[in-house]
N, C-alpha and C positions, 0 to 999 in steps of 0.2 A: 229657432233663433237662440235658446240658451243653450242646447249644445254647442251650436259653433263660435258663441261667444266665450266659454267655458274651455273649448279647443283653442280657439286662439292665444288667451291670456294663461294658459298652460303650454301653449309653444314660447310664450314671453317668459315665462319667470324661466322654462328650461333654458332658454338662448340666452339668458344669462349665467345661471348659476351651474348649466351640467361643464362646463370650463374649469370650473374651482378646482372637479375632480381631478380631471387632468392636469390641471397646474398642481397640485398636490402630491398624485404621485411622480409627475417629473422630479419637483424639489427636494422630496421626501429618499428618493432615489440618491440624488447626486446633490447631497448637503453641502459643498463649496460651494454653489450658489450662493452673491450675494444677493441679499434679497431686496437690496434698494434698485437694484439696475433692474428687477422687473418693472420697476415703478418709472423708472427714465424710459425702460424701453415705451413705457405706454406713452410717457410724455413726447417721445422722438416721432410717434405716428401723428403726433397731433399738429407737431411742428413742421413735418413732413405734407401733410395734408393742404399747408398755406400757399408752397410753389406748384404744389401740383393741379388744385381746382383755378390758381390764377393762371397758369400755361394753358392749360387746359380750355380754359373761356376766352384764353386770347387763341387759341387754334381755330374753335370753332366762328371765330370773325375772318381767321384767315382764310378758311377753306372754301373754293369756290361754289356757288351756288348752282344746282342744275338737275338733273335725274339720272345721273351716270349711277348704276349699279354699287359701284363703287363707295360714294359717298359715306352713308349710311355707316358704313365700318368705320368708316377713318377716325370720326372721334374713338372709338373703342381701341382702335391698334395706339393711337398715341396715348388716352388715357394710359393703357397698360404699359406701356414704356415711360411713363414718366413713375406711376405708380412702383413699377421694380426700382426704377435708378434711384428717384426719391425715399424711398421705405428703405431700403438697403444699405443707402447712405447715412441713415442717418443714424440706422444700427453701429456703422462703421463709426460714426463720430462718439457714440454714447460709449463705442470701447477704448478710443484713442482718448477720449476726455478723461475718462474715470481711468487710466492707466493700468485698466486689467492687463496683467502680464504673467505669461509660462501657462504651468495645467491651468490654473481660474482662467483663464482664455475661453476656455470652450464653455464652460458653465456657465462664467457671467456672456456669453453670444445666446446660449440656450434661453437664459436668464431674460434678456433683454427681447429676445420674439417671441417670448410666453407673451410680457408685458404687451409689446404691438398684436400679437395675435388676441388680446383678451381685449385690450379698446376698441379693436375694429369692430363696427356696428354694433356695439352695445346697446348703441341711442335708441337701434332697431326693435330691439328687445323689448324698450321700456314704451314705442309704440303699440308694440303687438298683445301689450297688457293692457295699454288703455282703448283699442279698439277692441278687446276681447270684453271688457268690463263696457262699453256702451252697447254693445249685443245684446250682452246679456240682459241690459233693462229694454232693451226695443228700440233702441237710436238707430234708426236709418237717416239721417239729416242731410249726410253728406255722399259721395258720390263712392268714395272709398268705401264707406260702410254698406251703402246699397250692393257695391260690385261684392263683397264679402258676403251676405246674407243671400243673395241671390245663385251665389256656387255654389254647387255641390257636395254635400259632404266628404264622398270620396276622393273628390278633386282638393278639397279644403286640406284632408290629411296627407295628403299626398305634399302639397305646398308644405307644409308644417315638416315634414320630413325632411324637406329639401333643401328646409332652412337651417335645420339644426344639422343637419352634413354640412351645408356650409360654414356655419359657426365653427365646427370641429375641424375642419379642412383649411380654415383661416389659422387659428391656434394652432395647431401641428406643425403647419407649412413653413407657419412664422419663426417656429422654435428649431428646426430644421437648420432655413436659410439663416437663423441667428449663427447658428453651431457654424456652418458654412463660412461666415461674414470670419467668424472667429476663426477658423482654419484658415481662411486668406491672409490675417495680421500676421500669425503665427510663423503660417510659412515666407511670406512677404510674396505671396501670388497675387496678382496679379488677374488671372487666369478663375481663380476660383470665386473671386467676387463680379467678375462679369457673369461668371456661371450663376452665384444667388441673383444679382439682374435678371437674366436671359427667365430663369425659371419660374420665378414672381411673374414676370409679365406674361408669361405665357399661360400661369394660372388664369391670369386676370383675362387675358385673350381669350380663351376657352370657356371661361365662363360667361362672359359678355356677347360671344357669337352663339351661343347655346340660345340665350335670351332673346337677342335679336330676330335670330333667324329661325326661332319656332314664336316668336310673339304672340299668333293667331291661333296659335295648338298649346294650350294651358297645360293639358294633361302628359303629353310625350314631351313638354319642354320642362315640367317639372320634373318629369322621369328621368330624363337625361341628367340634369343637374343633381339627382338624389344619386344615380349611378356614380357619376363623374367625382361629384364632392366626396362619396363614401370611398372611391380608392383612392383617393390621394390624401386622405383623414387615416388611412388606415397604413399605407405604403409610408407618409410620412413618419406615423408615432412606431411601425418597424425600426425603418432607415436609424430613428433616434435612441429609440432602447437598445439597440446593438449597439450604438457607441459608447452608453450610460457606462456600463460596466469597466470597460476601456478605462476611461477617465476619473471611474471613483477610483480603480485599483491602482493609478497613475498619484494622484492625490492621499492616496492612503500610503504608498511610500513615501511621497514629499514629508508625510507628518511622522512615518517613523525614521528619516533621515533626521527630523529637528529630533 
């Protein structure tokens, strides 16, 4: 029981704070970051988060009742399509508001999905420290803590794994389709910001039918999810440090023109 109470509230504090690094060295990287639009990008998930759970609750009253195969997904497919249009948009609003314009385009988009990628499940974090710290003194009370105490350990780190590729895979993706969001004002496409939709949602899709459709299989559905989240955690923060350079050396002539 103190092991896995010890394991947990040490997947907690990492799901919070292993992010800092990587928001660090992005910033640290590419200094035209403003660093208030990290902090709008965190506030625009939040804002974003209010049309999306009340669409979302009103689908699932709309969706017909019955046992078609089918069902079952449909909240997941629409969650995910609201979750890209909603998060994406609101990216787009935090840069048309704050009037980032020219190279700071892409750094305050960067900026701004560090911000959403670092809010998103935080909250999760600061659960998995205090379920880890009731382990450790022997609290079985509840039904969550019984289903935790009674897995396996190898199964326990395997989840812990799974979660922190997600947390890294959230943060990357977000900073990604920020830069994205910012390449569509830029260019005036069009094209490019259905591209950060389509691709958000299909994060969200992927991860949603992994969970679903292994629900009964803990072990190969945490696998799945530890694979899935570590290339897209890892393809993302590529895709983004190739462009870092791009943009400082773009930025660092704008300053030796003034």
């Amino acid at each position: 029981m103190l092991i896995r109470g010890l394991l947990i509230s040490t997947q907690g504090f990492l799901f919070i704070l292993l992010p800092a690094y990587v928001i660090a060295l992005f910033l640290r990287r590419w200094r035209e970051a403003d660093r208030s639009l990290f902090w709008l990008g965190a506030l625009s998930l939040l804002v974003a988060l209010l049309p999306i759970n009340l669409l979302l609750s009103l689908s699932r009253h709309l969706l017909p009742r019955g046992e078609a195969f089918w069902l079952p997904f449909m909240p997941i497919l629409i969650g995910s399509l609201l979750s890209g249009f909603f998060e994406e948009a609101s990216k787009w609003g935090v840069l048309r508001l704050k009037r980032v314009r020219g190279e700071d385009l892409l750094a305050g988009g960067m900026a701004v999905g560090l911000g959403a990628g670092f809010i998103a499940k935080i909250f999760l974090g600061i659960a998995f420290i205090g379920v880890g710290m009731r382990l450790t003194f022997g609290d079985v009370s509840t039904a969550t803590l019984r289903e935790m105490a009674a897995m396996p350990l190898a199964a326990l780190g395997l989840k812990a794994l799974a979660s922190l590729a997600d947390r890294l895979a959230l943060l990357t993706l977000n900073a990604c389709l920020g830069f994205l969001v910012a390449q569509s004002i830029l260019r005036g496409s069009k094209a490019l910001f259905l591209c950060a939709v389509l691709i958000h949602a299909s994060f969200e899709l992927i991860y949603g039918l992994i969970g679903l459709g292994l629900e009964q299989r803990v072990l190969l559905s945490n696998g799945l999810s530890l694979l899935f989240e570590s290339a897209v955690a890892i393809l993302a923060f590529q895709w983004l440090m190739r462009g870092l350079p791009v943009a400082e050396t773009a930025s660092q002539g704008k300053r030796g023109r003034k």
